[in-house]
C-alpha positions in Angstrom: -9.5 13.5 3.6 -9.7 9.5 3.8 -6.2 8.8 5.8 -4.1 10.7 7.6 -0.2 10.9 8.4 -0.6 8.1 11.3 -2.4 5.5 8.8 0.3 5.8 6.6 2.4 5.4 9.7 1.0 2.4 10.7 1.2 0.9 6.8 4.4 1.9 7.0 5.4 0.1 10.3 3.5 -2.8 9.1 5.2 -3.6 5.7 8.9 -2.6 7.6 7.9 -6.3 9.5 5.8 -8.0 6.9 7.0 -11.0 4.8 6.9 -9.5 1.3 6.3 -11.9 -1.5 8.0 -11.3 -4.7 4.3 -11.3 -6.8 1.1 -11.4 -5.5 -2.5 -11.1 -6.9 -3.8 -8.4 -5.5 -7.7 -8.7 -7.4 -8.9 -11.1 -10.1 -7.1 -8.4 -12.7 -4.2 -7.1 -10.9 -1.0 -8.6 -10.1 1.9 -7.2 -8.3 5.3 -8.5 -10.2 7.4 -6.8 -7.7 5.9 -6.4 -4.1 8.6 -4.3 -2.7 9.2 -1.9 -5.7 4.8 -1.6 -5.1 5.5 -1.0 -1.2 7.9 1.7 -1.8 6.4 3.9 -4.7 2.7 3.9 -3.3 3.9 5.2 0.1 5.8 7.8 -1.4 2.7 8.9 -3.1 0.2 8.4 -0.4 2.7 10.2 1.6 3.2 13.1 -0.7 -0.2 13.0 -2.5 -2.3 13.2 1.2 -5.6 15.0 0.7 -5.5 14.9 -3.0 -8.8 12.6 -3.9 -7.4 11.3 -7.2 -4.5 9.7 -5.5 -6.0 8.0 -2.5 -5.7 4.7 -4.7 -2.8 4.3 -3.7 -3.5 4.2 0.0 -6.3 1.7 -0.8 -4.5 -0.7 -2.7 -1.7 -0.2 0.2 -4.5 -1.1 2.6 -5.8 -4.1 0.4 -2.0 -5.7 0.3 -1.7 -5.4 3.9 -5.5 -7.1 4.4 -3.7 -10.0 1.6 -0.7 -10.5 3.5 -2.4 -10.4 7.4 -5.0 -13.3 5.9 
C-alpha cells in the first residue's frame, strides 16, 4: 500500500488551511479549472479507494498540488 489513513490525514489538514486557487496547472498537460471541486473528489477517492493500486493517482496528484501550492 503507498499511503495510509494518516497521509490522507495530513493532506487533508493541509488543504482545510491552504489558499486554494480557482485553476492551477498542475503539469505541462493538466490543468485544474476548479481546485476545490479537485480537493474534494480526490480525497473522497483516496479515502475510499486506499490499497486499491489503480487508484493511488489520486493520492499522487493530491500530493503534487500540495508540493504546487507549498512552493
Amino acid at each position: 500500500m503507498k499511503y495510509a489513513d494518516k497521509e490522507i490525514q495530513e493532506l487533508e489538514e493541509f488543504f482545510k488551511t491552504a489558499t486554494l486557487p480557482d485553476s492551477i496547472e498542475l503539469h505541462h498537460s493538466t490543468v485544474i479549472t476548479d481546485v476545490k471541486a479537485f480537493v474534494h473528489s480526490h480525497l473522497q477517492i483516496a479515502k475510499l479507494r486506499q490499497g486499491v493500486p489503480v487508484f493511488e493517482g489520486f493520492y499522487d496528484r493530491l500530493v503534487l498540488l500540495k508540493e504546487k501550492l507549498s512552493q
